[in-house]
C-alpha positions in Angstrom: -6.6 -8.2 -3.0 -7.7 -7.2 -6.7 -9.0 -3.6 -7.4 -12.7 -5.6 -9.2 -14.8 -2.6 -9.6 -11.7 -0.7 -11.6 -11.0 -4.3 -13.4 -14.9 -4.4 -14.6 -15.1 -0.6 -15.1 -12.3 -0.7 -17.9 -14.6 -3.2 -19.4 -17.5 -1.3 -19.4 -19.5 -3.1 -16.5 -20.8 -1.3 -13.4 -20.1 -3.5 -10.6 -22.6 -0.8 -8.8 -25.2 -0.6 -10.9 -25.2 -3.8 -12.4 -27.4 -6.3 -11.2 -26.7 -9.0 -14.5 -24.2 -11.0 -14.8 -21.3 -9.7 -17.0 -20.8 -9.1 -20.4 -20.8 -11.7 -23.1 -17.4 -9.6 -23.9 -16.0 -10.1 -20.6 -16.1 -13.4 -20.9 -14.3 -13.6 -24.3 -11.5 -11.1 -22.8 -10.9 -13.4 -19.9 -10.6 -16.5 -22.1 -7.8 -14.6 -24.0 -5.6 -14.9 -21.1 -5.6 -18.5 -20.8 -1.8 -19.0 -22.7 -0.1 -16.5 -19.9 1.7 -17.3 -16.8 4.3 -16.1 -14.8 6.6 -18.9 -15.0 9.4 -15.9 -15.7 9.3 -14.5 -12.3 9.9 -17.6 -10.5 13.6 -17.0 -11.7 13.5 -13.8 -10.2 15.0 -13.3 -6.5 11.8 -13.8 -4.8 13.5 -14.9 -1.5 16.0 -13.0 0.3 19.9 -14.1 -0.7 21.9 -14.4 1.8 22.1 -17.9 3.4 21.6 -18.5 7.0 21.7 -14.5 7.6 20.6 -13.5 11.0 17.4 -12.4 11.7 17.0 -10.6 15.0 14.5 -8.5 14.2 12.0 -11.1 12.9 10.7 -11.9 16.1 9.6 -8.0 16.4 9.0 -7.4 13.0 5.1 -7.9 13.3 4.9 -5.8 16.4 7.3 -3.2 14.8 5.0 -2.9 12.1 1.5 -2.6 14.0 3.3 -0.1 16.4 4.7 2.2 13.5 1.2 2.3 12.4 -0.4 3.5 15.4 2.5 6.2 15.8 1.3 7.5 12.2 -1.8 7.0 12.4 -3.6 7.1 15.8 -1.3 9.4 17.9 -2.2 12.6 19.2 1.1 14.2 19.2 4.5 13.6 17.1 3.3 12.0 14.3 5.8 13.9 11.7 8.3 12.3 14.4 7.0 9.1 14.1 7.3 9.1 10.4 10.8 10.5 10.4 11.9 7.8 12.8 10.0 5.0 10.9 9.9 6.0 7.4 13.4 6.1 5.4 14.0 9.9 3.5 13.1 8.7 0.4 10.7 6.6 0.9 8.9 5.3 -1.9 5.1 4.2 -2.4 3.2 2.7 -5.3 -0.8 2.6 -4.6 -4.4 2.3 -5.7 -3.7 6.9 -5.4 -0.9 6.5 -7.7 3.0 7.3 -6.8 4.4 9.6 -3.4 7.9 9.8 -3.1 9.6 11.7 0.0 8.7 12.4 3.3 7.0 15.6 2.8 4.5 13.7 0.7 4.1 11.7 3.2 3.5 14.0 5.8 1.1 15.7 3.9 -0.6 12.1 3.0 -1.1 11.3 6.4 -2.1 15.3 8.0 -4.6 15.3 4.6 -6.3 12.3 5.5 -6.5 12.7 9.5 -7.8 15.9 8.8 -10.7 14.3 6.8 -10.9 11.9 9.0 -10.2 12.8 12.7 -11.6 9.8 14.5 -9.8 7.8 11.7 -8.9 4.1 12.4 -7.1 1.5 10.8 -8.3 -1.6 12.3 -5.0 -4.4 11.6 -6.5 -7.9 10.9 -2.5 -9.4 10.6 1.1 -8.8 9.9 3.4 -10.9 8.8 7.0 -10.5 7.9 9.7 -12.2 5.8 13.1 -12.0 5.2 16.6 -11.6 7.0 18.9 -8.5 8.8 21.2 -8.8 5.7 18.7 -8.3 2.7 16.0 -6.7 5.0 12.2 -7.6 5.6 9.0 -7.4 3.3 5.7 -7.1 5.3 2.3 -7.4 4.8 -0.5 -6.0 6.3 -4.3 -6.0 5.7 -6.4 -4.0 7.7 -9.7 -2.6 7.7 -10.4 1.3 7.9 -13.4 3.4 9.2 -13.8 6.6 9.9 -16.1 9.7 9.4 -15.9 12.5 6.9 -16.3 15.5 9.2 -13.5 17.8 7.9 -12.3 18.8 3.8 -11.3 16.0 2.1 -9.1 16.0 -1.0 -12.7 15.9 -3.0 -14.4 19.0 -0.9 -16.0 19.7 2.2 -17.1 17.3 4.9 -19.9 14.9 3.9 -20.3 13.9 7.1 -20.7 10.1 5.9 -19.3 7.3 7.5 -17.0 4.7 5.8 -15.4 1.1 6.4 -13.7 -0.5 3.6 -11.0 -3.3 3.7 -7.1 -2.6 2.5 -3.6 -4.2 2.2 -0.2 -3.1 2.0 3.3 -5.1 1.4 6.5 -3.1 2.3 10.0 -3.5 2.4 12.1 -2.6 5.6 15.6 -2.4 6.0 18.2 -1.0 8.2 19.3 2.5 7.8 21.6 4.0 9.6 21.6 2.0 12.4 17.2 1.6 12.4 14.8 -0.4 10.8 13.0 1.7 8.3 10.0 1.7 6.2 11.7 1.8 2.5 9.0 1.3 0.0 5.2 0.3 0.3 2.5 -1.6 -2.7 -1.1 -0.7 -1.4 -4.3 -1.4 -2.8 -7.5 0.2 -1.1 -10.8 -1.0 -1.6 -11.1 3.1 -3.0 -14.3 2.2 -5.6 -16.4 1.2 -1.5 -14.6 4.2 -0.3 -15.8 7.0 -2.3 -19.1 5.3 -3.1 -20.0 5.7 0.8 -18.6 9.6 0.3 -21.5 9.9 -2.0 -19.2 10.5 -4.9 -18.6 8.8 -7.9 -16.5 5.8 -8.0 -13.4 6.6 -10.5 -11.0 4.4 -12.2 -7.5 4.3 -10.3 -4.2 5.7 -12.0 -2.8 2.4 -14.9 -0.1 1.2 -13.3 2.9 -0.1 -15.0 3.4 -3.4 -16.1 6.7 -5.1 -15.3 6.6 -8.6 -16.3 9.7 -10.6 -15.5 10.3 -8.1 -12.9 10.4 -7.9 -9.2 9.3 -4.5 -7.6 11.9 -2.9 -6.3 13.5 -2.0 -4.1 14.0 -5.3 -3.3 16.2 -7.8 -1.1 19.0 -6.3 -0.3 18.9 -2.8 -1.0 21.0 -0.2 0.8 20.3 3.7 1.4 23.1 5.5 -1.0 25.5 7.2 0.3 25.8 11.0 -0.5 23.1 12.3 -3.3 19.9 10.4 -3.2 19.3 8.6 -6.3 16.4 6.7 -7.6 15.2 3.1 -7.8 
């Protein structure tokens, strides 16, 4: 999934307004990339490491993942619960909102939004998992979300608008302490549709940093530290 109405924005075109087709200048920046690749990260450890590992939880991995999001997300009743039994301490998460690290941030992430949005629901279109009990599991997950703004919201009081816009999120999972927990996320909202249908204006997402050569991490194989947390 690619973030096009922030892409065209830094280039000056409204994908909301605009009704032409893009910029003469667009054109010419998108030719400039024609020379780059990412040959480099092929020599990365894109695939987990440890050879014929055992993995056990595979076969539960997609449910584990659908489940965990209904216990955040649609439950009634211990969610903070739900997200201290599925979500590691420091978990860490990287989106189209910028960076949250920690559970509290979580919790609040998740009480914020659901308070926005009570009948809030994220509708899961697939999961899919990869990986091994050894060097843990990355996931994916698109979904679709709806909802309607009829409490505050981080941008003001209810609207009172309704809104459906698509999502995606890759996560890595591994064992701590005995469960399988959530350790780090990458999501990317469709948050341009989003806040368009909230009747506010569409704003450029937070730069994120660019890595080449470099896997994100946490990564295969990762384990929680023991004593002090420390940081990726």
């Amino acid at each position: 999934m690619i973030d096009f109405p922030a892409l065209f924005k830094q280039f000056g075109v409204d994908l909301f307004t605009r009704t032409g087709p893009p910029a003469v200048e667009v054109a010419q920046q998108l030719e400039s990339s024609a020379d780059y690749n990412n040959d480099c990260m092929i020599d990365t450890q894109l695939n987990p490491p440890t050879k014929d590992a055992p993995q056990t939880f595979l076969e539960e991995c997609a449910a584990w993942v659908i489940k965990s999001t209904d216990a955040v997300w649609h439950a009634t009743e211990g969610v903070n619960e739900a997200i201290e039994e599925y979500f590691y301490e420091d978990w860490f998460s990287s989106s189209d909102a910028g960076i949250l690290r920690g559970l509290d941030a979580l919790k609040e992430l998740v009480r914020s939004k659901r308070t926005a949005f009570p009948d809030l629901k994220i509708h899961v279109t697939d999961a899919l998992c990869h990986g091994n009990d050894i060097d843990g599991y990355k996931t994916t997950m698109p979904d679709i979300l709806t909802g309607t703004n009829t409490g505050p919201s981080d941008f003001g009081p209810a609207t009172n608008r309704s809104v459906i816009y698509r999502g995606i999120a890759v996560c890595y999972v591994q064992k701590v302490q005995g469960r399988w927990q959530y350790v780090a996320e990458w999501v990317l909202h469709d948050s341009a549709t989003y806040l368009k249908q909230m009747g506010f204006k569409a704003k450029i997402a937070p730069k994120p940093e660019i890595r080449d050569c470099k896997q994100n991490t946490p990564s295969w194989g990762w384990q929680a530290p023991e004593g002090p947390i420390l940081m990726f």
